[in-house]
DOVO-650526 format. One record per residue (C-alpha): x negated, y, z. Coordinates in steps of 0.02 Angstrom, whole numbers, plus 32768, in hexadecimal, padded with zeros to 4 digits. Last residue first. Layout:
REM DOVO-650526
XYZ
...
//
This chain:
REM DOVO-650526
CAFA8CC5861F
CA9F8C8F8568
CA238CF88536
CA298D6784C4
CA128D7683FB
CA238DF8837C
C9F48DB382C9
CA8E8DE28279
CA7E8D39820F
CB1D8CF58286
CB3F8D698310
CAED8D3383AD
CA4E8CA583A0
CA518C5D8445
C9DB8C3F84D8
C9FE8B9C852A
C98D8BAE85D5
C8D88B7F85FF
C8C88B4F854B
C8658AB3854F
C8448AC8848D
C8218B37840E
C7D88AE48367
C77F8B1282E3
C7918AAA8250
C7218AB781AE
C6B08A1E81DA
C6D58A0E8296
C6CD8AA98305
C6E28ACA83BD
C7478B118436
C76E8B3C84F7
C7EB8BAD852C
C8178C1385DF
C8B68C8885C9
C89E8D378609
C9198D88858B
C8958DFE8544
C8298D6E8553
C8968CFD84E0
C8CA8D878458
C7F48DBB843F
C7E08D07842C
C8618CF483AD
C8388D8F8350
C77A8D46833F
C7C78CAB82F4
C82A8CFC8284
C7998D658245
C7408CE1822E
C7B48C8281C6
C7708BD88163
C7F28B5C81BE
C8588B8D8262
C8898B0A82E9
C8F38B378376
C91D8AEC841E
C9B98AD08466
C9FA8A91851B
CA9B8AAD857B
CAFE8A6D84D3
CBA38AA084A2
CB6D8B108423
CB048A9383C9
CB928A2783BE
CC148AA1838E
CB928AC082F7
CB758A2182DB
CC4689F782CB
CC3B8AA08256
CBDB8A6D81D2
CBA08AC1813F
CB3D8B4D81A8
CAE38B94811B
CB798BEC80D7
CB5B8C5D8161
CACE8CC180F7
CA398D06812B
C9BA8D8080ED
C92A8D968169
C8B38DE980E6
C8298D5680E7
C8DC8CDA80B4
C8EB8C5D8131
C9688C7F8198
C9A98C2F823D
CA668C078270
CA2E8B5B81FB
CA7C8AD18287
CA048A6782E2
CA4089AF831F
C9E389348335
CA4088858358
CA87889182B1
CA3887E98262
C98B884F828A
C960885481D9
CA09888F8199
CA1589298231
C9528958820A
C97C893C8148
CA1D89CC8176
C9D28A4981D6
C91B8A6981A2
C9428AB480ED
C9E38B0B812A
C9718B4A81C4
C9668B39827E
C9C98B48831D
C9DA8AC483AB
CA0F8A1E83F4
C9A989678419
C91389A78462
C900891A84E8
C84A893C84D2
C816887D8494
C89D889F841B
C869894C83CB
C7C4890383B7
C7F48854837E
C86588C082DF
C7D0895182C3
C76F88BD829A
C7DB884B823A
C800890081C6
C72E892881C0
C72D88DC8110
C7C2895C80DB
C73189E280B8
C7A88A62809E
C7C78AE38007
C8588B608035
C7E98BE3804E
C7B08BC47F95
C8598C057F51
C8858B947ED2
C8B68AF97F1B
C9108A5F7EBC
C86C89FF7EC4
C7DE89AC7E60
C759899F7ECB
C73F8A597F46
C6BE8A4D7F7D
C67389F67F3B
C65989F17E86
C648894D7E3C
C6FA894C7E09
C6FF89CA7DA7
C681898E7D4E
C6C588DF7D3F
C74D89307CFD
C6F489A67C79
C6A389087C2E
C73C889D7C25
C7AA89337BCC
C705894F7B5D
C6FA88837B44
C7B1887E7B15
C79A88FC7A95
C71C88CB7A43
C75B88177A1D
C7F2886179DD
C77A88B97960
C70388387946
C7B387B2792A
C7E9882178AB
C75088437845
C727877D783D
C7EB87507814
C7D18793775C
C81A87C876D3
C7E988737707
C8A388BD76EA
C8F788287739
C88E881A77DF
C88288D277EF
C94F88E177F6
C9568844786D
C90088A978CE
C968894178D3
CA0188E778E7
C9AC88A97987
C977893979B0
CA348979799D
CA5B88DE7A17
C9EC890B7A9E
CA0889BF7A9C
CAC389A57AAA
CA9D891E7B39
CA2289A07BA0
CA8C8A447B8E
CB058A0D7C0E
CA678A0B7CA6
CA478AD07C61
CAA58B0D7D1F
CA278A937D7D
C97C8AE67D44
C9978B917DB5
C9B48C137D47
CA378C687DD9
CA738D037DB1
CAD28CB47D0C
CB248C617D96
CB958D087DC5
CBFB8CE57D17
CBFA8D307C6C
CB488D077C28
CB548C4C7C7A
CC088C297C48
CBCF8C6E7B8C
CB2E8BDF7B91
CB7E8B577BD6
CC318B687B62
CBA18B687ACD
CB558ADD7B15
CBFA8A827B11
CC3B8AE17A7B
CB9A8A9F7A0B
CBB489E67A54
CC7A89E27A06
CC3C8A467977
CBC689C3794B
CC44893E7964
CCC2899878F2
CC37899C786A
CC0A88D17873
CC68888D77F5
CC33891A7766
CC4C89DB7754
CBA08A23776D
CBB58ADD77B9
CB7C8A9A785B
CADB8A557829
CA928B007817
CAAE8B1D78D2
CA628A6778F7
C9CD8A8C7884
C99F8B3178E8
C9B58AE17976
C94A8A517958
C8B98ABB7918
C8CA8B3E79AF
C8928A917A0B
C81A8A4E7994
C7BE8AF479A5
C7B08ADE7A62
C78C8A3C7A7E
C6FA8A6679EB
C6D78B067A51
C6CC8AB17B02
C6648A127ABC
C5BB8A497AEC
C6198A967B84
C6518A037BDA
C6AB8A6E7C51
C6C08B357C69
C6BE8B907D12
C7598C0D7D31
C7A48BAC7DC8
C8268B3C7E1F
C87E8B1B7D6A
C7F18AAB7D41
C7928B047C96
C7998AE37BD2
C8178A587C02
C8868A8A7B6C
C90C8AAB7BEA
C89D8B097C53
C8508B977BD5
C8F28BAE7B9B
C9458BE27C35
C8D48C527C57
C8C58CC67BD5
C9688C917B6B
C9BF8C577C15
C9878CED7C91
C9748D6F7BFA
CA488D567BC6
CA6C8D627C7C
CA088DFD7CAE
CA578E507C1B
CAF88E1A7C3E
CAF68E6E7CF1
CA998F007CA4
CB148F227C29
CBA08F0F7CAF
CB5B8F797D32
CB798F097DD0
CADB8EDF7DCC
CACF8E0C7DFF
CA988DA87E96
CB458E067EE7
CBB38D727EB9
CB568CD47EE8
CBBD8C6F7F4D
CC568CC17EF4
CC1E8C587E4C
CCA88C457DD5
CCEF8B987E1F
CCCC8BEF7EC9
CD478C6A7EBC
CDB88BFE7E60
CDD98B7A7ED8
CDCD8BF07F6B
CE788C3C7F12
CED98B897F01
CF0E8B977FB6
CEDC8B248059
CF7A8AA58055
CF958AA77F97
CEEA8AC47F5E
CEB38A327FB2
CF1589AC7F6C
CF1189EC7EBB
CE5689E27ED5
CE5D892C7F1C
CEE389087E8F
CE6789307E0B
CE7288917DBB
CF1888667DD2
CF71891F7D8A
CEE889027CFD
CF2F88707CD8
CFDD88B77CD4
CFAD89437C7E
CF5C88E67BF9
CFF588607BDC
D06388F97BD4
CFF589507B49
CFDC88A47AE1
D0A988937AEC
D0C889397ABE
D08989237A01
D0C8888279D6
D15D88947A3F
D18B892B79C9
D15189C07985
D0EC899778C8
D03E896078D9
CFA889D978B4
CFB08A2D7957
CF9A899A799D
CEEA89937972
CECA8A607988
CEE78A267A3D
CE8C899C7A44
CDE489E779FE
CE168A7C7A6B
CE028A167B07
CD6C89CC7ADE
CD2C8A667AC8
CD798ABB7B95
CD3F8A157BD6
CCAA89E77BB2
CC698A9D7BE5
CCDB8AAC7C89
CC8A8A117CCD
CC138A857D1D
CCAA8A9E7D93
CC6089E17DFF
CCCD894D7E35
CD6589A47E39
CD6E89D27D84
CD2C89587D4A
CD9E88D47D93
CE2C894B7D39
CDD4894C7CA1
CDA488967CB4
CE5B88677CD1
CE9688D17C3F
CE3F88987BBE
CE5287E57BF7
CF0988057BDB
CEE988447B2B
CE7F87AD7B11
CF11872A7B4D
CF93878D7ADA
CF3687727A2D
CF2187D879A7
CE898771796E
CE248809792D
CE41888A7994
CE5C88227A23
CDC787BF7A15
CD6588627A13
CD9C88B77AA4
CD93880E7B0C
CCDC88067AC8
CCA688CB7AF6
CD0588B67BA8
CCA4881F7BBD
CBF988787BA8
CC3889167C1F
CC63888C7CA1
CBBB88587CA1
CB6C88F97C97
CBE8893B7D27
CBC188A07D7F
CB0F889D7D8C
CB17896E7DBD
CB8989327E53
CB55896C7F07
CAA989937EF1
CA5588F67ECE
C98E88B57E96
C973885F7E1A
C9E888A97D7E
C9C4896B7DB7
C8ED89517DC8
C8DB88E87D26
C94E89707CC1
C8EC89FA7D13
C84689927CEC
C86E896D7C2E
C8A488D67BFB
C87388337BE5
C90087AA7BCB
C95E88417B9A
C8F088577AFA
C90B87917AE5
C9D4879E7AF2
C9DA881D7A5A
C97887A879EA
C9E287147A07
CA69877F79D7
CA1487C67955
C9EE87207916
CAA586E3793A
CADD874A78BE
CB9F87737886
CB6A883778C4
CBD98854794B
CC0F878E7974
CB78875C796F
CB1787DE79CA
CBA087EE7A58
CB9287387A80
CACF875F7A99
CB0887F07B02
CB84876A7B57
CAF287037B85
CA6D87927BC9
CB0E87BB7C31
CB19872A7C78
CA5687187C91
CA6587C57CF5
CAFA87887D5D
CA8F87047D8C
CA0187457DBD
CA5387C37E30
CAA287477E83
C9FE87057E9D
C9DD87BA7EE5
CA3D87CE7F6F
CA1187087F97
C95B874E7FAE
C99287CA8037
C9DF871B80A7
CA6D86EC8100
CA79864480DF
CA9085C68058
CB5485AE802C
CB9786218080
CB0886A0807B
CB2A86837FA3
CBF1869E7FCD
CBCB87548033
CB5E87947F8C
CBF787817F1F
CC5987D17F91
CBE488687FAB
CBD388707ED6
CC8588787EE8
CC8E88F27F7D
CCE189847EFC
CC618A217ED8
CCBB8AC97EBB
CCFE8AD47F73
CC728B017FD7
CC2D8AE5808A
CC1E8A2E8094
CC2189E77FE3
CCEA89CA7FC4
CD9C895C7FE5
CD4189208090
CD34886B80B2
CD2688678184
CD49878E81A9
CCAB876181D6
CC6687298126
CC9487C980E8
CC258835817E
CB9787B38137
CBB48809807F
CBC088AE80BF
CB1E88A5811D
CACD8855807A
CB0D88E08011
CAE0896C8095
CA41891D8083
CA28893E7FCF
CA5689F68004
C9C089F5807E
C92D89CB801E
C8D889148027
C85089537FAC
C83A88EE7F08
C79588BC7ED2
C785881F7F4E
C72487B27EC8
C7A387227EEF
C83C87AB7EC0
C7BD87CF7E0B
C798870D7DF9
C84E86E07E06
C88A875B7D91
C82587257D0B
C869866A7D0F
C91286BF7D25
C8E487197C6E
C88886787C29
C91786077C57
C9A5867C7C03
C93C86787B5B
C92F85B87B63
C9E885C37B7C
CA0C86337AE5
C99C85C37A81
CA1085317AB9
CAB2856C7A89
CA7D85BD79E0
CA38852079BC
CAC684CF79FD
CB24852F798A
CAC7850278ED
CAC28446790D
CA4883F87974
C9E383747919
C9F382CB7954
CA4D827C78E2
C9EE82F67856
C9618269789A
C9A881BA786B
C9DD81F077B7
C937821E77B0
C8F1817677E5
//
């Protein structure tokens, strides 16, 4: 009979195979109940995603996100095959979301064995991403243009990086260089896989003597990389590589920061140690300074600055797994200097830590296994990982309970809609024949992807209390030629009094008749008795049309 039953017993790697799965099942399984709970805002550059991706499936792939060129359409692509296969629809933006987060809760798993020769840790390092903190939860469910990929792609840059350095072989050289390249175009963030995997390879065939063994590797790379970022290539060459690189190092936000130098790195280092901090431990939601689970906040906390500590020490150990701690040090360490030295260090918005989440992962891991060995016990290890995942649950559901705004990618609270009154403001502007007009980035583009594109109003308006504007807004021009074309508009403005109050004082200085109302945060102008335009874009001077 026991001959009988080790039959049937899995053997180590299925093990390791089917824990990882059962891990993978409980994070999607999680998912599902936060997107059927509603706690993510439709916001606008999610649409832009899902507007790209139906734009693909007629034909119009573009090379980037609409109205920058740091961000490749892959994550748009991606998007355009799931509405191919089952409809146009916001909750197919984030299945693919879903899966490219179990992919990469996989290859971090991977990365645990083959770092630290233990598929404990990386068993361990896939269950703290099966529940993570709320900024991790909020990036990996919900898109922006490619922050799944970049973590994906920054996972199987780490493995490539590592099979050739140890294996020596051609075929992981040339993967190297495809994901680099892929990575590359599909989203700059990339830039901190990259630039240490890189130098892993590099001071790898250093080592061997010139010859084909040491150029072949680097012309295999290029190659790849030459495929893989061929849509960037592409570009550059008929529009000029300069945009690339102003907007690679942040030219959409150049100006957020002094340009004294000691204050500009000053204001960087306190917006990730200060801020920064506080969010990727999931002591707060990036959206605001109000702290979760708090009778677990200083143990999260402690344990935190604990695995940090350990992982620095760690790196003067000289065993199997040292090069792959260096490897996951330089990739957070890459994050943190391109953060201090570039214009996104203005911006501590949650998204810009995303790379720090598989590092973390795995060093806690380490850090685990660590307690587990030195208590001679699993009990102590499995409280403390237990811990942890109920303060990341904890703070999420509290996040999420808090409407406005859910859990959501906006941090200025003007921004925060009430997206139940969408269907509503969609029949109104129908049954009105309003089917052109002016609004808002954060109207604009789910009014466009809710309405299949038969209602069109382009952002000419701001929402900022202080009038600021800025043209990038407009992210695409056919809607804007649209809009301009028409002989009717109307215009919807969101949370802006003052805006509202200008408009009315603009439309009876030009004698033009309105009508409007409000629905949820929407206030609408309608049944304009002529198209009055906005004239000079975020100038704020407006006239009627002649």
């Amino acid at each position: 009979m026991r001959d009988l039953l080790r039959k049937f017993r899995p053997n180590p790697a299925n093990r390791f195979a089917a824990s990882v799965l059962l891990v993978v099942v409980v994070a999607t399984g999680y998912k599902i109940m936060l997107l059927a709970a509603d706690v993510f805002p439709f916001n606008s550059d999610e649409a832009v995603v899902g507007l790209m991706a139906r734009h693909i499936l007629a034909g119009k792939w573009q090379v980037f996100f609409y109205g920058q060129a740091y961000m490749g359409s892959l994550d748009a692509t991606f998007v355009a095959l799931g509405f191919s296969l089952f409809g146009s629809q916001t909750v197919i933006i984030r299945v693919v979301q879903i899966i490219l987060w179990s992919a990469t809760i996989i290859t971090t798993a991977l990365l645990g064995r083959m770092i630290f020769n233990s598929e404990r840790i990386g068993l361990i390092a896939a269950i703290f991403l099966a529940i993570p903190t709320v900024n991790t939860t909020l990036y990996t469910s919900i898109s922006l243009g490619g922050y799944g990929e970049a973590l994906l792609i920054g996972n199987l840059l780490l493995i490539s990086a590592i099979k050739a350095r140890k294996s020596g072989e051609l075929k992981w050289y040339g993967l190297w260089g495809f994901l680099a390249g892929l990575g590359l175009w599909a989203f700059g963030i990339t830039l901190v896989f990259i630039v240490p995997t890189a130098i892993l390879l590099v001071i790898t065939l250093s080592k061997i003597q010139s010859g084909p063994q040491r150029w072949r590797p680097v012309v295999a790379s290029m190659l790849a990389a030459g495929v893989g970022g061929s849509p960037l290539l592409v570009w550059a060459f008929q529009n000029n590589v300069s945009p690339l690189f102003e907007e690679l190092f942040g030219s959409a936000i150049t100006g957020a920061s002094s340009t004294n130098l000691i204050i500009f790195l000053f204001e960087h280092i306190r917006n990730i140690v200060l801020l920064g901090s506080t969010v990727i431990f999931g002591l707060r939601p990036p959206w605001a300074v109000v702290w979760l689970a708090q009778p677990l906040l200083s143990f999260a906390f402690a344990f935190w600055v604990f695995v940090i500590g350990y992982a620095f020490l760690q790196l003067k150990r000289k065993d199997e797994a040292m090069e792959g701690r260096w490897l996951l040090m330089g990739a957070s360490g890459s994050l943190f200097l391109g953060f201090i030295f570039t214009p996104f260090g203005a911006d501590p918005s949650g998204r810009y830590f995303l790379p720090f989440v598989v590092p973390m992962a795995l060093f806690a891991a380490e850090t685990i296994e660590l307690i587990r060995q030195k208590a001679s016990s699993v009990v102590w290890s499995r409280v403390i990982l237990g811990l942890i995942l109920v303060f990341n649950f904890w703070g999420t559901v509290e996040a999420a309970s808090t409407r406005p705004p859910g859990i959501t990618t906006q941090f200025d609270s003007i921004t925060w809609l009430d997206h139940s009154y969408d269907s509503e403001l969609v029949k109104f502007l129908t049954e009105k024949g309003e089917f052109r007009g002016y609004s808002n980035y954060w109207v604009a583009y789910p009014l466009a992807f809710q309405s299949n594109e038969s209602l069109l109003f382009v952002p000419t308006l701001p929402y900022h209390q202080d009038f600021r504007y800025t043209p990038r807004d407009n992210r695409y021009l056919p809607y804007y030629e649209q809009v301009e074309s028409s002989d009717r508009i109307a215009y919807i403005s969101t949370n802006h009094a003052a805006l509202n109050e200008l408009l009315r004082e603009k439309f009876s200085e030009a004698e033009v008749s309105w009508e409007e109302t409000q629905i949820g945060n929407y206030v609408i102008f309608y049944n304009l008795s002529e198209p009055f335009r906005p004239v000079g874009m975020g100038e704020l001077n407006w006239a009627a049309e002649d």
